[in-house]
C-alpha angles and dihedrals in degrees: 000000000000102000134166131200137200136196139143101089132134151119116300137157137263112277092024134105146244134192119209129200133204115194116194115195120184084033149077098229093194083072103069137032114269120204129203106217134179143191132190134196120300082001140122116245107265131194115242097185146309146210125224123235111264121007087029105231115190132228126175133188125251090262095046093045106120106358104054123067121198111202139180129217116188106191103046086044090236142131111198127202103205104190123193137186097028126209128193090248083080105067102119143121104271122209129178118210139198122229102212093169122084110291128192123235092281121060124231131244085191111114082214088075101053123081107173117056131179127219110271139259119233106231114186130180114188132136 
């Protein structure tokens, strides 16, 4: 059974980090592309970044640009957001996602393309 798995979330403070993990188990997660996603409050699901099958090409959203990092990590099955410099504007509840249908050289950061989704990990900034 294709399952995913998130973790790493917390509360942590302005200015501090957080890495996230996304564990997939009944599948090789190097074989799709896998999206980071997040929706806050009263907000439409967004897409923060993602990285392509294979060879593992990146793309991030406006608001991830410099400051988040997507990651891959074969052997442990694993992709990993690692966010720095944290604002308040990313408390949300944060999901990764598996694209099992046909996907072109770039990645997507479209909720459209993703099929499989986990269960979410509760990110909060606040002082």
């Amino acid at each position: 059974q294709l399952q995913l798995v998130e973790s790493g979330g917390g509360l942590v403070q302005p200015g501090g980090s957080l890495r996230l993990s996304c564990t997939a188990s009944g599948f090789t997660l190097a074989v799709y592309d896998i999206g980071w996603f997040r929706q806050a409050p009263g907000k439409e699901r967004e897409g923060v970044s993602c990285i392509s099958s294979g060879l593992g090409s990146t793309n991030y959203a406006d608001s991830a640009k410099g400051r988040f990092t997507i990651s891959r990590d074969n052997a442990k099955n694993t992709v990993y957001l690692q966010m720095n410099s944290l604002k308040p504007e990313d408390t949300a509840v944060y999901y990764c996602a598996v694209r099992t249908t046909v996907a072109g050289p770039r990645c997507l950061t479209l909720t459209y393309a993703y099929n499989r989704w986990g269960q979410g990990t509760q990110v909060t900034v606040s002082s």
